[in-house]
C-alpha positions as CSV (number, residue, x, y, z in Angstrom):
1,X,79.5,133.7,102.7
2,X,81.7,134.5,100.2
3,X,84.2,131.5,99.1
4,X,86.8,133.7,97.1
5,X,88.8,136.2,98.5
6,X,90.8,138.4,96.2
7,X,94.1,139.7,95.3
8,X,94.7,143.0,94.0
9,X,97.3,144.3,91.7
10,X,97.9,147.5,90.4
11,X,100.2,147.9,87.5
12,X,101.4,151.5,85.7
13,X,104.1,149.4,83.6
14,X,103.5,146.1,82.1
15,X,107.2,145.0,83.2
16,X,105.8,145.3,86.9
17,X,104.4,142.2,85.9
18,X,105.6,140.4,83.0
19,X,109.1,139.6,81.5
20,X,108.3,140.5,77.6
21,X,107.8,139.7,75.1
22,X,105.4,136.7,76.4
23,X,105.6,134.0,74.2
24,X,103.5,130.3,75.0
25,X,107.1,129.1,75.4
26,X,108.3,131.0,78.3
27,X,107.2,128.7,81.1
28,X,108.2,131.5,84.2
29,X,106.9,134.5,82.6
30,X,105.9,136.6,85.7
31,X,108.8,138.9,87.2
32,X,110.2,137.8,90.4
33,X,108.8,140.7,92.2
34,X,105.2,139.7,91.1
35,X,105.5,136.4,91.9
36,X,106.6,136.7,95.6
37,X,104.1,139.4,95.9
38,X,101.1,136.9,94.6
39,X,102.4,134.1,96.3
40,X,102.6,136.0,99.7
41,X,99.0,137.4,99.6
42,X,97.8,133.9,98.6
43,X,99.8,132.4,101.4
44,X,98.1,134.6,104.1
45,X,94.4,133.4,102.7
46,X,92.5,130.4,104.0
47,X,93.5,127.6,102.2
48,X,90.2,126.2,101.0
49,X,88.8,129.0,99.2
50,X,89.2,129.9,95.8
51,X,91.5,132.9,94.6
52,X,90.8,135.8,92.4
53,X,93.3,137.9,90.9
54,X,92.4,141.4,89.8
55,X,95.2,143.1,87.8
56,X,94.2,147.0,87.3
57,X,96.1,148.2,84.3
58,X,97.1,151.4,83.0
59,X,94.9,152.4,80.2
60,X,99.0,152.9,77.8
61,X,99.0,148.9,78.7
62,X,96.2,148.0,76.8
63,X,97.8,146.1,74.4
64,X,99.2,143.6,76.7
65,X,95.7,142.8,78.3
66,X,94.8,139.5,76.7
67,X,98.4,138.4,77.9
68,X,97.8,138.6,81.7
69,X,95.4,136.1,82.6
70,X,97.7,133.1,80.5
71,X,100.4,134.3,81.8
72,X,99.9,134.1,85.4
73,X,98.1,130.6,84.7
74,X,101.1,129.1,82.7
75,X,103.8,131.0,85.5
76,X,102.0,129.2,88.2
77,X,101.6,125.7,86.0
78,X,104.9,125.2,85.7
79,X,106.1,126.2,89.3
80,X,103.1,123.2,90.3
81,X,105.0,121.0,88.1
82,X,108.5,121.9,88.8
83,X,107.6,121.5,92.5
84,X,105.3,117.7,92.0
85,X,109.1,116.9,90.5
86,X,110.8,118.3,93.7
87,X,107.9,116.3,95.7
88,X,108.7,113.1,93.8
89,X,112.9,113.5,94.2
90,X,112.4,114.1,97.7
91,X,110.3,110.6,98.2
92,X,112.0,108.4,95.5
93,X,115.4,109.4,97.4
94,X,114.4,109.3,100.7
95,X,113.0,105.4,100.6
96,X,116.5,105.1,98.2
97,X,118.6,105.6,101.2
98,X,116.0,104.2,103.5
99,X,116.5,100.9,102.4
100,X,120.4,101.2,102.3
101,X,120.4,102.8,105.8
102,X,118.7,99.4,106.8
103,X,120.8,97.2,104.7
104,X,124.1,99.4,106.8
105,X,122.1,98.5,109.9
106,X,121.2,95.0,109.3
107,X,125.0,94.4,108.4
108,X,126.3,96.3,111.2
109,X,123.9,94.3,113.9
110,X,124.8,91.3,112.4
111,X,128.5,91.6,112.8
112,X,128.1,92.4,116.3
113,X,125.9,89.7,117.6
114,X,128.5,87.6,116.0
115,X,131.4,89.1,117.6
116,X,129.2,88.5,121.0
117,X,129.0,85.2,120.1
118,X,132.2,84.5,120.6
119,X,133.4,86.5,122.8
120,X,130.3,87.4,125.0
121,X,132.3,89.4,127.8
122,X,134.8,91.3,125.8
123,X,134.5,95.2,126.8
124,X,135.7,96.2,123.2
125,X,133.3,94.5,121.5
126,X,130.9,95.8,123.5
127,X,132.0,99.4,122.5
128,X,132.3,98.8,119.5
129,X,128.4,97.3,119.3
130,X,127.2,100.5,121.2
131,X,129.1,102.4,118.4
132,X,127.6,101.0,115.5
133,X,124.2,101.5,117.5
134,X,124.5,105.5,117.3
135,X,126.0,105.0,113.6
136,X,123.1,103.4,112.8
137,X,120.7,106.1,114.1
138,X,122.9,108.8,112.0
139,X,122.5,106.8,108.7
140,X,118.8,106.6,109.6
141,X,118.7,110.2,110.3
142,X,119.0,111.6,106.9
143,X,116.0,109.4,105.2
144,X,113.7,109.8,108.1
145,X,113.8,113.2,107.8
146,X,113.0,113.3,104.2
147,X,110.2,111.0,104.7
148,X,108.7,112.8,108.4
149,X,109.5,116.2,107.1
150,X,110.5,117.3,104.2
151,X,107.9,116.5,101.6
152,X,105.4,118.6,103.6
153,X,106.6,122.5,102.6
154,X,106.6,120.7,99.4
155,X,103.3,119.7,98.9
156,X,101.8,122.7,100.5
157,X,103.4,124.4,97.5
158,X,102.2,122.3,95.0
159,X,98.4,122.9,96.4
160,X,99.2,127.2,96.7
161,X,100.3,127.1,92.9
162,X,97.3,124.9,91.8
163,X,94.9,126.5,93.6
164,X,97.0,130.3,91.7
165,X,96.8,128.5,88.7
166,X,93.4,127.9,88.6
167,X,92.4,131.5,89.9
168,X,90.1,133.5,88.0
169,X,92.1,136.2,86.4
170,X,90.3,139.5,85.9
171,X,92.4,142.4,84.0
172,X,90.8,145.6,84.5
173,X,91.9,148.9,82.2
174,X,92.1,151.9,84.2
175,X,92.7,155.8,83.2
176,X,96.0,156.8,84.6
């Protein structure tokens, strides 16, 4: 059984791939063509095995062969890290207006059970109580979605791009 499965590029022009001149301070140095073609092969693999990437390169592109394999591992690196920030934001937020949806609610309840008190059979008041009941499930809305939902896209991300980053990289000169 084999526990890699491959992705095939084949490149005439260098540019295909990479924005140049590659420098170890471009952090996003794969085209945007490239990396929506990478990332959508890798998204239709099985997620527990490990990814190959084999770059076949025009033999008048030999001079950019070293830069490949850093390349795609730094691109991918940094789109892990940029999304573990998006990952985090989404969470620290989400239990941010979490707790002020509750503190709204807590407030809201509060006010009612003491306009019941005194005046327990007062058909405003009672509208007004079943009011702040669906207000309260709107400001709820919003953080229980980040918390139930949201994070998940997220984090699948972060595992795709770890598991591209830590790909093995073969770059493999060709006669055109």
């Amino acid at each position: 059984m084999n526990n890699t499965a491959e992705i095939k590029l084949q490149l005439l022009n260098i540019n295909e791939l990479l924005r140049l001149p590659v420098s170890i301070y471009l952090k996003s140095a794969l085209t945007t063509d490239a990396e929506e073609f990478i990332v959508e092969e890798a998204e239709a693999l099985p997620g527990k095995i490990a990814i190959s990437i084999k770059v076949n390169l025009a033999k008048s592109e030999f001079k950019h062969k070293d830069d490949i394999a850093p390349a795609i591992r730094r691109h991918f690196c940094y789109r892990k890290e940029q999304s573990q920030k998006e990952y985090k934001r989404i969470f620290k937020y989400g239990w941010r207006i979490l707790f002020i949806a509750l503190a709204l609610l807590a407030v809201i309840f509060s006010i009612t059970e003491i306009a019941f008190y005194y005046m327990p059979d007062n058909k405003p008041v009672l509208f007004i109580h079943e009011s702040f009941i669906i207000l309260s499930w709107v400001a709820l809305w919003r953080p229980l979605e980040l918390l139930l939902y949201e994070w998940y896209p997220v984090k699948t991300d972060i595992n795709l791009y770890s598991r591209l980053e830590h790909s093995n990289v073969q770059v493999i000169v060709i006669e055109s």
